[in-house]
N, C-alpha and C positions, 0 to 999 in steps of 0.2 A: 493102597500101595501094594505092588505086587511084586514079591522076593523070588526070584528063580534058586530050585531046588539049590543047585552048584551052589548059590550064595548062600544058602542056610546050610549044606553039607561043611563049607569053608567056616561058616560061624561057630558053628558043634564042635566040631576036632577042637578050634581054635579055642574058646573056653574052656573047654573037657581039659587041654595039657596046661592054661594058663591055671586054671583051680586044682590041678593034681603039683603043681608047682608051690602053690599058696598052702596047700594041705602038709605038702612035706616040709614047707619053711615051721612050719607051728610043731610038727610031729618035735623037728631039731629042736628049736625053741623052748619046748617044755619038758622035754628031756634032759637038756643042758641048759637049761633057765638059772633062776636063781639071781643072785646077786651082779654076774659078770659069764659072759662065753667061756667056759674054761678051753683049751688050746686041742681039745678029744672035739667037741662041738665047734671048732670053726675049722676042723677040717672037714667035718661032716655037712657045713652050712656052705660049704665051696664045692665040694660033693654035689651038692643041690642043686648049686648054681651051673654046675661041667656039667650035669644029668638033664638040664632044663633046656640050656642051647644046644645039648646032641638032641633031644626030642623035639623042640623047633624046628630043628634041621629035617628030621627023621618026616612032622607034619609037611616040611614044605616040601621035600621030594615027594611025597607021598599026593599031596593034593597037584600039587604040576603034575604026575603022570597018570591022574585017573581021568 
């Protein structure tokens, strides 16, 4: 089975921002762990989540104009 480049460039970005996503949900996580989210770590876990669809976003213009 043969992957054209474009499609393995699209796969890389595409994993590279979803595991830079998963990395900063744990960063938050263990930092503000514990027992319960205290109300400082869930606005930084919303943070995450506003920082994850700008850089979706930022991936998809990016891969449509190359």
């Amino acid at each position: 089975m043969d992957i054209e480049r474009e499609t393995l460039v699209e796969l890389a970005v595409s994993v590279g921002a979803v595991a830079t996503f998963i990395v900063a949900l744990l960063i938050v996580g263990s930092s503000n762990g514990g027992s319960g989210l205290s109300s400082t770590g869930a606005v930084e876990l919303i943070g995450v989540v506003f920082g994850f669809i700008l850089l979706m976003s930022g991936v998809g213009v990016f891969l449509d104009r190359r």
